[in-house]
N, C-alpha and C positions, 0 to 999 in steps of 0.2 A: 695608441700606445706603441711604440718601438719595439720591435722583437725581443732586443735585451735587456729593457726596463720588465718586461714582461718573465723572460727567463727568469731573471733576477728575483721578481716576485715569484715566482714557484720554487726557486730554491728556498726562499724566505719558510714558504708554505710548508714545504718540507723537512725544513731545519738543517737544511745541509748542503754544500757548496760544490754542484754538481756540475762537470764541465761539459756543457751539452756542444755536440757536433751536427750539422746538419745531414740527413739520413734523405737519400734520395728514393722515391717510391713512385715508381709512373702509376699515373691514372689517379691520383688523387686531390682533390680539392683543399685538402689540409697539410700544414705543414708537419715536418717531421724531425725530427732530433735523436739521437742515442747518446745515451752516459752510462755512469755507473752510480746505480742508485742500491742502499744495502748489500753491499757485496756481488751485486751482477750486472750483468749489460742491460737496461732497460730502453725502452721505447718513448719517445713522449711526444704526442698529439697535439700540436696547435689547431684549434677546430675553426675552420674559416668563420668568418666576421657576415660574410653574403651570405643570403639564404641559399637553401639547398632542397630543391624541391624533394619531398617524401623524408626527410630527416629531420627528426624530433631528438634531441639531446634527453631531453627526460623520460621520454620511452625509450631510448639508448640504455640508458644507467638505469631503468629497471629491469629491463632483460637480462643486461651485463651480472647483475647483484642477481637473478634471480636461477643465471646458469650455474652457479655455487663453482665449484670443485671440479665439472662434468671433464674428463681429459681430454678433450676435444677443445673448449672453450678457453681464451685465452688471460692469464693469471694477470688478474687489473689491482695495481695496488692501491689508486688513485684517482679519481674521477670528479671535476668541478663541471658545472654548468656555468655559461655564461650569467653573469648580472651586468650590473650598469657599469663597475669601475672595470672590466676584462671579460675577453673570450673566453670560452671554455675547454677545457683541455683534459686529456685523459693518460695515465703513465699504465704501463703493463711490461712485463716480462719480454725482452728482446729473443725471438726466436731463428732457426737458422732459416734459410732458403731449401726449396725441393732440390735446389741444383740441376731443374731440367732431367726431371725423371720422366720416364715415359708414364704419359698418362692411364695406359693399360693397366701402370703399376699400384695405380693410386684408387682403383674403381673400388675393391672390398673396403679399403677404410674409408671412402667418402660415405658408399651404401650407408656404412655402419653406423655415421655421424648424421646423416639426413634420416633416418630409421629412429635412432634417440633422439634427433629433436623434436617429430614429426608426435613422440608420444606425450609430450610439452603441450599442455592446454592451459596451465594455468599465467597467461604472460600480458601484457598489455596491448589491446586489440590495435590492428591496423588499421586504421580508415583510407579507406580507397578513397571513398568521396572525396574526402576531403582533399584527397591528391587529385582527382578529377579538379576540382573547384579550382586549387589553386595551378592548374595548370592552364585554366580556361581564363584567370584574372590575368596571370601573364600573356597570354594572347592577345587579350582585350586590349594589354596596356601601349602593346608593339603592334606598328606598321607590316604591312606584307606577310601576312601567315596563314594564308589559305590551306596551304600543304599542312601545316602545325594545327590546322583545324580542321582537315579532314582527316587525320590519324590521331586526333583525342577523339572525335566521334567512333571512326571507326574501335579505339579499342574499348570505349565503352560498353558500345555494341557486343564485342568479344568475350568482356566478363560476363555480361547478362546471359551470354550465349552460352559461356563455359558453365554456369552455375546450372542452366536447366540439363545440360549435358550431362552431365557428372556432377552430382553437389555433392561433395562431401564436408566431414565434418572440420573445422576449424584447428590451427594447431600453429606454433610455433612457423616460423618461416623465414631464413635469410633474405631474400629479395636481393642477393646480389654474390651471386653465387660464382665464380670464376675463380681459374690456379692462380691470381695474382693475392687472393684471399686466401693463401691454403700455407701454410708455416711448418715446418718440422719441427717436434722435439721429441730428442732422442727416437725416433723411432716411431714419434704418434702424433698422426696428423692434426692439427690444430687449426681451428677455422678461424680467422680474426675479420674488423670491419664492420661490426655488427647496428649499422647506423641506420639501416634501413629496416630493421629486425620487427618481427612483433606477435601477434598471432592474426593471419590471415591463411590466405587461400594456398595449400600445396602442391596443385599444380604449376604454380609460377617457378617455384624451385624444379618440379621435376622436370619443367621444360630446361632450365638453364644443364640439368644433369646431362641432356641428350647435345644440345648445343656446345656446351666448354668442353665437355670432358667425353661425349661420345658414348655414352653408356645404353643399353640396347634395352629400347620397351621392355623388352618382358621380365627385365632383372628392375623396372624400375615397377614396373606394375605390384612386382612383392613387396613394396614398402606399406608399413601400418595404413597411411592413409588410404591403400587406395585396391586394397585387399577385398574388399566388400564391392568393387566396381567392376563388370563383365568386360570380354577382354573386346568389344566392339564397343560399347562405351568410350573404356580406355583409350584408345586408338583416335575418336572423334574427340576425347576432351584433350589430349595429349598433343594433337594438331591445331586445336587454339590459342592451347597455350604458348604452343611454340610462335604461332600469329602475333599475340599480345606481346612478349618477351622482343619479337622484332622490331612490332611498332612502335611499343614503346622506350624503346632505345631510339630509332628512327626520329619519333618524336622530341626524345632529348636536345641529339645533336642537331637537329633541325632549330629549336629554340636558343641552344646554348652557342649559337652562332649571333646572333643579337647581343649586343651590349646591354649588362644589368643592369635594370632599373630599379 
């Protein structure tokens, strides 16, 4: 379907005759657009058509619905899953940019935000495996990926490692945690993107705390999750995690150099 037969139908879906603009946003797989939806600037999601390894649209929209109100989480008025006649696509509240704030600036309200979600158990669970699995059929299916099959071993290896290291308990988890994810409004940090979302392991976030944003072991070791962990524990599961968070990026762009199949 054509992007404006498509728009077209969500105005429809909407009941209202909304002039959407294309909204540029690096680093994204989906398209993006802004209007004026109800009296404000909103946002609105075309959700790509290709798969997208570790993204689940309906564990998306149960986490989204399930963060209510939180100030942090960002005000979704609207949420379709794909079926058979269109993509699926998600509208929310248009928010500003950090404007390139120093990151130093932003560490108390991230803490704050990874602190409340970490105390989030009740969410829909993440399966890794199953992101193992289908990261292992796309290998299978493509030529030359020797490299892309020694860094899905090796991070395999890494969680099994990370889990006898430090296991702790299970809880909400971005899985994709960086300032291009981070929104202002008026004054309160807002985490958007939440497509990879679910309840899994929390050292993958806290390694992403140390890597994007710099924030120093011991200010992370205070979060709920990881309270109960000694601080030599800490230090060796916090090092793998940083491990996994590389390789499996490494892993990405290694495969995402391949044409989809």
């Amino acid at each position: 379907m054509k992007q404006s037969q498509l728009l077209e139908n969500i105005n429809i879906q909407l009941s209202v005759d909304v002039q959407w603009q294309p909204l540029l946003h690096a680093g994204t797989t989906n398209q993006l657009y802004t209007g004026n939806y109800q009296g404000q600037a909103v946002v609105l999601r075309l959700d790509t058509t290709r798969q997208v390894l570790g993204v689940c649209r309906q564990r998306e929209e149960k986490v989204l619905s399930l963060l209510g109100t939180k100030a942090w989480a960002p005000e979704v008025f609207q949420q379709k899953l794909p079926d058979e006649t269109q993509s699926g696509w998600l509208l929310m509240k248009r928010y500003t940019t950090l404007d390139d704030a120093p990151i130093a600036d932003l560490h108390a309200q991230i803490l704050a935000c990874v602190s409340d979600w970490q105390q989030i158990r009740s969410m829909p669970t993440y399966d890794y495996q199953a992101l193992w699995d289908a990261y292992q059929q796309k290998i299978n299916d493509l030529d030359n990926t020797l490299q892309a099959q020694a860094l899905l071993s090796s991070v395999c290896a890494l969680m099994l490692e990370l889990n006898i290291t430090a296991k702790v308990e299970l809880c909400l988890v971005h899985h994709d945690l960086h300032k291009r994810n981070l929104l202002n409004n008026v004054g309160q940090l807002v985490v958007i993107d939440w497509e990879y979302a679910g309840l899994g392991n929390p050292w993958l976030d806290a390694a992403a705390l140390v890597t994007e944003f710099s924030i120093p072991h011991l200010e992370i070791a205070s979060l709920p999750a990881f309270r109960d962990v000694d601080s030599k524990a800490f230090e060796c599961a916090i090092n793998i995690a940083l491990q996994v968070n590389r390789q499996l990026s490494l892993l990405w762009y290694e495969l995402s150099g391949h044409s989809d199949q």
